[in-house]
C-alpha positions as CSV (number, residue, x, y, z in Angstrom):
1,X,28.2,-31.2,-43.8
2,X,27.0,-34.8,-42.7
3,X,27.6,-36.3,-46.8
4,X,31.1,-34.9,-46.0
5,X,31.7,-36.4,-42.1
6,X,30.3,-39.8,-43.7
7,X,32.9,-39.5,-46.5
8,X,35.7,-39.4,-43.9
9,X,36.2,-36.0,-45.2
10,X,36.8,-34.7,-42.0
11,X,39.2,-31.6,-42.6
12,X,37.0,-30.2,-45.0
13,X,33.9,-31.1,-43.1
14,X,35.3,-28.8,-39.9
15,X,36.1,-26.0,-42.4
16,X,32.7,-26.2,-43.4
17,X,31.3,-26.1,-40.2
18,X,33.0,-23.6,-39.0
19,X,32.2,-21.6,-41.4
20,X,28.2,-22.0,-41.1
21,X,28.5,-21.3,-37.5
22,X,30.7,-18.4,-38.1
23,X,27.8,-15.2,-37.4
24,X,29.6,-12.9,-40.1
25,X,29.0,-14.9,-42.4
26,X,26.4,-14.5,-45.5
27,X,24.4,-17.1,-44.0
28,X,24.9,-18.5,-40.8
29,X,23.5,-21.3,-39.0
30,X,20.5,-20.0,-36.4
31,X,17.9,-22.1,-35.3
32,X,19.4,-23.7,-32.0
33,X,18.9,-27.1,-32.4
34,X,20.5,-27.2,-35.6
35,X,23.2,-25.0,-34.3
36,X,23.6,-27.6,-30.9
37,X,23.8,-30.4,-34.1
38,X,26.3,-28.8,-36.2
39,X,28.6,-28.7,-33.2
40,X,28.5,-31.9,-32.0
41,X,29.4,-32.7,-35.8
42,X,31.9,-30.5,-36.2
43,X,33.4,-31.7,-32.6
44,X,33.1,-35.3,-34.4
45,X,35.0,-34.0,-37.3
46,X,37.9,-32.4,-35.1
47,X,38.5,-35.9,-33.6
48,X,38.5,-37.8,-36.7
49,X,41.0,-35.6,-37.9
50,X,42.7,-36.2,-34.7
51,X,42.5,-32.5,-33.1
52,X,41.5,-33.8,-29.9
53,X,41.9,-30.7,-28.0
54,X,40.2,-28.3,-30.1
55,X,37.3,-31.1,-30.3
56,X,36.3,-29.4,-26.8
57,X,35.9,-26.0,-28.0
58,X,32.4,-27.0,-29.7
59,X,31.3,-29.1,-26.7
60,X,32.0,-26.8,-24.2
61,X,29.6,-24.5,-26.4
62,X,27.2,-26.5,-26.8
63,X,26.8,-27.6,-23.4
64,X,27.0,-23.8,-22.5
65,X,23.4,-22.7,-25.0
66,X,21.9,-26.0,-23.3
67,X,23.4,-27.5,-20.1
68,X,20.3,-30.3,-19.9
69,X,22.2,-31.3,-23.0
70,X,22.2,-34.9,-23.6
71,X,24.9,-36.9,-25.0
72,X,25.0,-37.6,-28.9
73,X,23.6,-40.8,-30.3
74,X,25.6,-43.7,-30.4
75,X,24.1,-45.0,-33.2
76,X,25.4,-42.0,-35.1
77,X,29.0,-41.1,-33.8
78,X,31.6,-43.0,-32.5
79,X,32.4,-44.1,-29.1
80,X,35.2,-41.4,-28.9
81,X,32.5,-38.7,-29.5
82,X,30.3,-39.7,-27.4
83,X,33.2,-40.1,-24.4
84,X,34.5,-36.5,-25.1
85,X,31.3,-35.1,-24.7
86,X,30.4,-36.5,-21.2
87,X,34.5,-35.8,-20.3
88,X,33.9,-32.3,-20.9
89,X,30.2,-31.9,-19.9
90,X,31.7,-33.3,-16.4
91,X,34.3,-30.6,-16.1
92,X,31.7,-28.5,-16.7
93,X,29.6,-29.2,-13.9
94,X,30.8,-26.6,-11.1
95,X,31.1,-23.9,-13.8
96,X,27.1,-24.5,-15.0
97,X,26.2,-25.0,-11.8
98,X,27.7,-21.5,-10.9
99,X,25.8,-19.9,-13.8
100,X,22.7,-21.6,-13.0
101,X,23.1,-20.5,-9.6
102,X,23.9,-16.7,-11.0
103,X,20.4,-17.1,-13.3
104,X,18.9,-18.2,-10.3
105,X,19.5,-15.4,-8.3
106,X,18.9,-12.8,-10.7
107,X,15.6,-14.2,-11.4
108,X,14.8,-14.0,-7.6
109,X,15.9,-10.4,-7.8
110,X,14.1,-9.8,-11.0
111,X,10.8,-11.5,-9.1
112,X,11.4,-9.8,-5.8
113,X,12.0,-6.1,-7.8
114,X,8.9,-6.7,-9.5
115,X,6.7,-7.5,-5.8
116,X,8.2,-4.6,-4.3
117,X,7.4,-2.6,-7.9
118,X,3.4,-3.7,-7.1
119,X,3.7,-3.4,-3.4
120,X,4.7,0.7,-4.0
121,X,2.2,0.8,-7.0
122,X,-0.4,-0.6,-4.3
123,X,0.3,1.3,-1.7
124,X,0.2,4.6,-3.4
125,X,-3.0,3.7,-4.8
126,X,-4.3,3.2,-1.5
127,X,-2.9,6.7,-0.7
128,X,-4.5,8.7,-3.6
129,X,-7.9,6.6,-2.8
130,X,-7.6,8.0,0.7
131,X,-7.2,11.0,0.1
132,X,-9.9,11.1,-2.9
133,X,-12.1,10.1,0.0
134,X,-11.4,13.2,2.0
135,X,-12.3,16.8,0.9
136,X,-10.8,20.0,2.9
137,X,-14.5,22.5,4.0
138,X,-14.2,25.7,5.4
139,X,-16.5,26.5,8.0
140,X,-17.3,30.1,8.7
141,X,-18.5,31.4,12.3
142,X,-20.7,34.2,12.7
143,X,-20.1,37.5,14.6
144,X,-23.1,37.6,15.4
145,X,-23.6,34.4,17.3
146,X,-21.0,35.2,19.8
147,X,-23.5,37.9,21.3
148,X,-25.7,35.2,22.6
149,X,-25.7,33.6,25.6
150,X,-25.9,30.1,26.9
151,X,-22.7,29.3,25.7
152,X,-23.7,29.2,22.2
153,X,-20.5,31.8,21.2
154,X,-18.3,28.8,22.8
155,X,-19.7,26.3,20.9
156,X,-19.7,27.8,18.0
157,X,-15.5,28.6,18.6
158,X,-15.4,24.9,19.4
159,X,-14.8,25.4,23.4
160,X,-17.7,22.5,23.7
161,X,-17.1,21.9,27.4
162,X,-17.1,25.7,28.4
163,X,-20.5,26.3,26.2
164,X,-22.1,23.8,27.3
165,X,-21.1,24.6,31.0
166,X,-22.1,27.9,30.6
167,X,-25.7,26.6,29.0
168,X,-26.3,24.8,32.0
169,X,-25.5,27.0,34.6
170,X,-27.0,29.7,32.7
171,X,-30.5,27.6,33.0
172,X,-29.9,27.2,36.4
173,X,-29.7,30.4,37.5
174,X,-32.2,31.9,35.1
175,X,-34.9,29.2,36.2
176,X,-34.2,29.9,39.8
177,X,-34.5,33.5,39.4
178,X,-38.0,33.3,37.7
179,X,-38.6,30.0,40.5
180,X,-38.2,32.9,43.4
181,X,-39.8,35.4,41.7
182,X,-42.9,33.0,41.1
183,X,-42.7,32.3,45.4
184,X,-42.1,35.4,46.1
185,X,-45.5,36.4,44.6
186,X,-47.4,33.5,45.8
187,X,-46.6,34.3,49.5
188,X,-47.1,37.9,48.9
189,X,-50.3,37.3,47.4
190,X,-51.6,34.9,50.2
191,X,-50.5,37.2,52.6
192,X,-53.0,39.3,51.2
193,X,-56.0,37.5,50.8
194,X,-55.1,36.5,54.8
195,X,-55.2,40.1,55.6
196,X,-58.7,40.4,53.6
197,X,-60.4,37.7,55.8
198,X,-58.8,39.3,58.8
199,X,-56.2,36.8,59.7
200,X,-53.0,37.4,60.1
201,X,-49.8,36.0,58.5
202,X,-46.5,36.4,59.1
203,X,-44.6,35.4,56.0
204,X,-42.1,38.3,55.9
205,X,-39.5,36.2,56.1
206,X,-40.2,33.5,53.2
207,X,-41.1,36.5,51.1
208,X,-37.5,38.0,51.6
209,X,-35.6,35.2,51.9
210,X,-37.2,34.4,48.5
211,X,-36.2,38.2,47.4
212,X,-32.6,37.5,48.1
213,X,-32.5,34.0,46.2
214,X,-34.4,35.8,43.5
215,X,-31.2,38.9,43.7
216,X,-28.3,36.2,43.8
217,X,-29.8,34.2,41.1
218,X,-30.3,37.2,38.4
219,X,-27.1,39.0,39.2
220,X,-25.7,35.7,38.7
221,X,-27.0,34.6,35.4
222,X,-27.0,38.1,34.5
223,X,-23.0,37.7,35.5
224,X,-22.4,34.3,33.5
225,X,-24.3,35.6,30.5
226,X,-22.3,38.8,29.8
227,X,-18.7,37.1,30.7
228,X,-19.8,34.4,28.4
229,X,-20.5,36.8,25.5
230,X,-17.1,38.6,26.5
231,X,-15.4,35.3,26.8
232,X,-16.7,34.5,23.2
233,X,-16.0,37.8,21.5
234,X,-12.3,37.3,22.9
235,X,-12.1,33.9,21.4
236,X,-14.0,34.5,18.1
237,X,-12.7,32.6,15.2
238,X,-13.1,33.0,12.0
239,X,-13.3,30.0,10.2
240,X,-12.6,26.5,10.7
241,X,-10.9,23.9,8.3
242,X,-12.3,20.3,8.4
243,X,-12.3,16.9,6.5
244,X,-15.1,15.4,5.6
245,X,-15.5,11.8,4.0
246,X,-16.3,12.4,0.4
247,X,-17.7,9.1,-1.8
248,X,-15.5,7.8,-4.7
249,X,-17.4,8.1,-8.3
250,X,-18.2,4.7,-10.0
251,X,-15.9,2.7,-11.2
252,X,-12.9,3.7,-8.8
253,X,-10.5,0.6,-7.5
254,X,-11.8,-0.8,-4.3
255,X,-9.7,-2.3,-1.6
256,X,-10.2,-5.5,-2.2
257,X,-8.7,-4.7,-6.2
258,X,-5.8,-3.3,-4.7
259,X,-5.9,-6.4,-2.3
260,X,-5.5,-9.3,-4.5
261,X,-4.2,-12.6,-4.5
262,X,-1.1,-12.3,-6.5
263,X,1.1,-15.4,-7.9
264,X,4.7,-15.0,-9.7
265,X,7.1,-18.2,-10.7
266,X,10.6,-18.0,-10.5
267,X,12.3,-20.7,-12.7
268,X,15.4,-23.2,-11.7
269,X,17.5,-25.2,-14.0
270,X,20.7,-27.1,-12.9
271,X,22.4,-29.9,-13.9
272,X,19.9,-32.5,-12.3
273,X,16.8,-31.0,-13.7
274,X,14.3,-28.2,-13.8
275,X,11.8,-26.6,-11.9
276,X,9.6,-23.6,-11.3
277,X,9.2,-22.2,-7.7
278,X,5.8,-20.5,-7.5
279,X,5.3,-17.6,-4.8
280,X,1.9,-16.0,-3.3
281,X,1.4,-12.6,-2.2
282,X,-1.9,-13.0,-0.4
């Protein structure tokens, strides 16, 4: 190919070449470089057999595989060469530019569909680890329970407020009623030892007055007591459902694994030069 471009043989030397660079044929031309190098050869050939024209056609090629391309070496082809090759790489700048622009964007997209592809992957992650934290317990009440007072049927049926109401006014009640039953026999009892020593007291009054706090008070609690076991035996439930934190095994992703620092690079080629854009995901 190059024995017959420096013979001047330049008909048979674009044959040739187009023929290497042909792919059906038995064995083609494929490492790139060489490829770029047989083009600007057989481009060479083209003009010095005065196809100026279809010179282009391997240029424009060429410049398409690699648009940071540089021009051939003057010290091996002609001025003419070297002219058509910067004439058609400059009518070539808006169209690379265009494709560049097209890589460009589908490399964001590319990038961006692969942050979004981790993002989901992370975030159902931390989805499944939630729930892997959680187990579903059934709680069963007992029948039994909601027979006793103090509000302990309402707490166990979750009414806290109305158990523990019911606890405290129960106590009330009950310790007042025992309270006046205790004055009521004090009184009556120093009442009598009065009456042994011949003295006499008059403390009828504090002794019934005592009796009727001592009547209200049990009827009372006696009252709260069995419309607090009615109340619960209404209400009864079952069972309860409830979540309770569970601990992962060892070895399970924490969040700070599903939390990382991640770094991709999109890459950037025009006509004026190169460059890779890096982006963080913190």
């Amino acid at each position: 190919m190059v024995g017959l471009y420096e013979a001047g043989k330049y008909a048979e030397c674009s044959h040739e070449i187009e023929r290497l660079l042909d792919p059906t044929d038995k064995k083609p031309l494929r490492q790139p470089s060489i490829v770029e190098n047989a083009r600007v050869y057989w481009a060479a050939c083209l003009l010095g057999a005065g196809e100026r024209e279809a010179a282009d056609a391997p240029l424009r090629a060429a410049i398409h595989e690699n648009p940071q391309m540089k021009p051939p070496d003057s010290l091996v082809f002609p001025g003419p060469v070297v002219e058509r090759f910067l004439k058609v790489r400059d009518s070539l700048v808006n169209e690379i530019r265009a494709a560049e622009q097209i890589r460009f964007k589908q490399a964001q997209q590319e990038a961006r569909q692969r942050q979004e592809n981790l993002q989901r992957d992370r975030d159902r992650l931390r989805q499944l680890e939630r729930l892997a934290e959680q187990e579903s317990v059934v709680v069963r009440n007992r029948r039994i329970l909601s027979f006793v007072p103090f509000g302990v049927g309402q707490i166990q049926n979750r009414q806290e407020t109305l158990g523990y109401t019911l606890m405290a006014s129960e106590a009330l009640f009950g310790g007042l009623s025992i309270a006046a039953i205790a004055m009521q026999s004090k009184f009556a009892t120093a009442g009598e030892i009065e009456s042994r020593n011949g003295k006499t007291v008059d403390n009828a009054a504090l002794i019934s007055g005592w009796g009727i706090v001592k009547t209200a008070s049990a009827w009372t609690f006696v009252a709260l007591a069995v419309g607090g076991v009615l109340q619960a035996q209404l209400a009864y439930v079952p069972e309860f459902h409830e979540t309770r934190p569970r601990r992962l095994p060892p070895g399970a992703p924490s969040k700070a694994a599903t939390e990382r620092v991640e770094i991709s690079w999109l890459p950037y080629v025009d006509t004026k030069g190169a460059r890779v854009d890096l982006v963080g995901r913190f």
